[in-house]
C-alpha positions as CSV (number, residue, x, y, z in Angstrom):
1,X,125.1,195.8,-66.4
2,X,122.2,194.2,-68.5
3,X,124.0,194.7,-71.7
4,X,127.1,192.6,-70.0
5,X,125.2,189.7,-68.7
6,X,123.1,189.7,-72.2
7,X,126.4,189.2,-74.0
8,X,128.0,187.1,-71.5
9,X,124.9,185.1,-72.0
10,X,124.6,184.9,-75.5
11,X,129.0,183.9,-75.6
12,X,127.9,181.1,-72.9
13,X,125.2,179.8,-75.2
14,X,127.6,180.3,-78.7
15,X,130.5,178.8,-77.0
16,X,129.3,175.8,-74.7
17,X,125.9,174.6,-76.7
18,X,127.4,175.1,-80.3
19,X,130.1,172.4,-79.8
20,X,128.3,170.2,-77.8
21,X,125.1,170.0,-80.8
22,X,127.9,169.6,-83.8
23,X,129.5,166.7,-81.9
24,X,126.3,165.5,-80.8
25,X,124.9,165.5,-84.2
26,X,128.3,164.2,-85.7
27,X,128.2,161.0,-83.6
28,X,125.5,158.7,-84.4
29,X,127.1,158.5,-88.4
30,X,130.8,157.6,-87.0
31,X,128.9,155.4,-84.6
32,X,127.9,153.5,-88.0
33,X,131.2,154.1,-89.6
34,X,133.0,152.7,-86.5
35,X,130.6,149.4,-86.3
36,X,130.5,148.9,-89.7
37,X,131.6,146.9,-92.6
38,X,135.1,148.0,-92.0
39,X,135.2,148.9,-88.4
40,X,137.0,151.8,-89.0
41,X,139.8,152.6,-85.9
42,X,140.0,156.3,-87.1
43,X,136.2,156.4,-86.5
44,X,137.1,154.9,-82.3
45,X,138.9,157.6,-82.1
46,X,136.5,160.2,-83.3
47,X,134.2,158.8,-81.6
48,X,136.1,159.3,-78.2
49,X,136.7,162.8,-79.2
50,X,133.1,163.9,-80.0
51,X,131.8,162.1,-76.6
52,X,134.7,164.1,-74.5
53,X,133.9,167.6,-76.5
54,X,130.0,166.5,-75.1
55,X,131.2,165.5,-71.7
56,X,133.1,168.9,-71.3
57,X,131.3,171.4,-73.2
58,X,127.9,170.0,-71.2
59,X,129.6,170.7,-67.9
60,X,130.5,174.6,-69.2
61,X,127.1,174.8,-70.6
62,X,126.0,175.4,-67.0
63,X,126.9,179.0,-67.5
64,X,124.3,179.9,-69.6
65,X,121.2,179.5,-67.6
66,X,122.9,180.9,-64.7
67,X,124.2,184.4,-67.0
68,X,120.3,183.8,-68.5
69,X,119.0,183.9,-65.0
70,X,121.0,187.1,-64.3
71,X,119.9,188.7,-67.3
72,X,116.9,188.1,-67.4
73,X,116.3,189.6,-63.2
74,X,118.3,192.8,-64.5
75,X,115.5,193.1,-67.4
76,X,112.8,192.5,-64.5
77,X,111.2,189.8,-66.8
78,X,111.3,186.5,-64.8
79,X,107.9,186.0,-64.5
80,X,106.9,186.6,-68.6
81,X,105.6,183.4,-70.4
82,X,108.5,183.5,-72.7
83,X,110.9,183.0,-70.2
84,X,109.4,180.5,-68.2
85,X,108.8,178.5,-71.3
86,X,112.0,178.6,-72.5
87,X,113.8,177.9,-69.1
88,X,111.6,174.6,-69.2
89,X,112.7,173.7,-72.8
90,X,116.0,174.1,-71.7
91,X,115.6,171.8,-68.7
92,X,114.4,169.6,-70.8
93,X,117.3,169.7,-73.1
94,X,119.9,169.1,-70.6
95,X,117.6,166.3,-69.1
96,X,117.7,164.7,-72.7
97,X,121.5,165.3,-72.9
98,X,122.1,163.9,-69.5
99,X,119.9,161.7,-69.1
100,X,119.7,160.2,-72.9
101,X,122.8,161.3,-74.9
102,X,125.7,161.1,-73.0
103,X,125.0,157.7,-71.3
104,X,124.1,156.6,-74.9
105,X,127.2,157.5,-76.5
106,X,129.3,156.6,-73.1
107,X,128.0,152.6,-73.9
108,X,128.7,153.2,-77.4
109,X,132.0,154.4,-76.9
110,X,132.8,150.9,-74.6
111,X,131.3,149.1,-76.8
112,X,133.6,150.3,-79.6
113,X,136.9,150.3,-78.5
114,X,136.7,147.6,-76.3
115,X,136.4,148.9,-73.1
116,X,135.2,147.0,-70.6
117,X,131.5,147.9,-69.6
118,X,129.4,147.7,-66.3
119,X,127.6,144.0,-66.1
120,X,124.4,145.9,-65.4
121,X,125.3,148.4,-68.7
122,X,122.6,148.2,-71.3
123,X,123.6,147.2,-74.6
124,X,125.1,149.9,-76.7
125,X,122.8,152.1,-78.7
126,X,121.3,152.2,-82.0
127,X,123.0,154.9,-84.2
128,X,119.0,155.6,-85.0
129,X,117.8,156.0,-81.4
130,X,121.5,157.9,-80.3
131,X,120.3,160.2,-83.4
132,X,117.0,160.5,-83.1
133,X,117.6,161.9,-79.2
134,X,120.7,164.3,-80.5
135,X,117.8,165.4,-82.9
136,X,115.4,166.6,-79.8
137,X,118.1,168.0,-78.5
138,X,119.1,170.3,-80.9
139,X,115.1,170.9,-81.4
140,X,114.9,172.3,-78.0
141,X,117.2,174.4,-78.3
142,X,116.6,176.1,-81.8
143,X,113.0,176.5,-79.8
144,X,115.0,178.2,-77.3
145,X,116.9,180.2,-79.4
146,X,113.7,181.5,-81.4
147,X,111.7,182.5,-78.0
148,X,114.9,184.2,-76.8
149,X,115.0,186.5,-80.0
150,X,110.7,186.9,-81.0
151,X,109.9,187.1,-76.6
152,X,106.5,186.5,-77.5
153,X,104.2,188.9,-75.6
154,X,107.2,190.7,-74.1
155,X,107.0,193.9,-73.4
156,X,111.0,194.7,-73.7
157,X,110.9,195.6,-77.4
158,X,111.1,193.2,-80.5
């Protein structure tokens, strides 16, 4: 059963993080493209696509701590340092994603194409700050992914 809800874990993480940190990353450079010179309307419209493959692929990315969780009460290390340090890392990613990104790239998208934003809405981002945060993000979770595979201290094998 361990070996399932290792590789159900590790398809959660491949399948829902992967997408949303290439579309993450990809967004602050259309953002400039689709402000610029030029103002680009292909780059609107890739710029609606990457924040909808964040919106979505955020939502499925709820799988993986909970198959993490699983696996890691079938290896009976819940309590190791490792863990615990890399369940807070990933907190803090999706806080950053939630909290930072998406709202980020949600005013940017309005601001874009037109749509009408909130009175209360901030003023759209900076491609620099939207990067900069898209940049911790995919920090955290290369952290993450290197405690999952070294398990510093662990005694499970590695």
């Amino acid at each position: 059963m361990t070996k399932l809800l290792l590789s159900l874990h590790v398809l959660a993480a491949i399948i829902a993080v992967g997408p949303v940190t290439v579309a993450a990353s990809m967004f602050p450079a259309t953002l400039r493209r689709a402000v610029g010179d030029s103002a680009d309307g292909n780059a609107r419209a890739v710029l609606q696509t990457l924040h909808r493959i964040c919106r979505i692929y955020a939502g499925v990315g709820i799988a993986v701590p909970l198959f993490g969780f699983a696996t890691a009460s079938s290896l009976g290390v819940l309590g190791d340092a490792w863990l615990i340090t890399s369940i807070l890392l990933t907190a803090t990613a999706a806080a950053v994603l939630t909290f930072l990104i998406l709202p980020a790239q949600d005013r940017a998208v309005a601001a874009t194409t037109g749509s009408a934003a909130p009175p209360s809405a901030p003023a759209p981002p900076s491609s620099a700050r939207l990067a900069m945060a898209t940049g911790i993000f995919n920090l955290l979770w290369a952290t993450v992914t290197v405690l999952m595979i070294i398990r510093p201290g662990s005694t499970t094998g590695a």
